[in-house]
Steps between C-alpha positions, in 0.01 A plus 500: 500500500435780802701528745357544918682626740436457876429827659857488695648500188279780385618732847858420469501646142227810622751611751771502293372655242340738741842537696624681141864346536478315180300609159179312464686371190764419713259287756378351206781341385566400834183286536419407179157634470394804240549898628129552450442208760753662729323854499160358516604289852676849607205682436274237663687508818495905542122458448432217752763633759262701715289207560809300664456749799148554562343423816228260554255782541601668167505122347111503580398852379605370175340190488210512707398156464616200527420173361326387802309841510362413167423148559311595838313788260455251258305275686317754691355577178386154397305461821343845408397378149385141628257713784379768207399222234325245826313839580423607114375148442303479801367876403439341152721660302665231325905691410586205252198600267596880520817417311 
């Protein structure tokens, strides 16, 4: 059976193993989990650091929208759609037998 581990549990042994005090073998052993699993939550934390200490602004230059930005766009669209196929089928154009 897998093992999860809570992502406090996942820091604690980051840091350490990112403090270099103790061998990731050595941190291992310590926490009962596998060296691989050790260097992968190291390596994961040096990654995602940067984002801990980005501003707002820099948080929405990389993700420009937000859910409620795509539901808004989302539904936007549908009323476009519903007034194109009223005005094709009033035109005569039928869309459902161009498929």
């Amino acid at each position: 059976m897998k093992k999860s581990y809570d992502c406090k549990f996942k820091s604690r042994v980051a840091l350490e193993a990112l403090r270099g005090e103790l061998t990731v073998a050595e941190i291992a052993g310590k926490y009962q989990v596998h060296p691989n699993q050790v260097q992968q939550w190291k390596k994961k934390l040096m990654e995602g650091a940067p984002e801990i200490f980005q501003s707002k602004a820099e948080r929405k230059e990389n993700k420009p929208y937000t859910e409620d930005d795509l539901m808004r766009k989302i539904g936007r669209l549908e009323i476009e759609n519903d007034f194109l196929r009223n005005v094709s089928l009033t035109c005569g154009l039928n869309p459902e037998k161009l498929k």
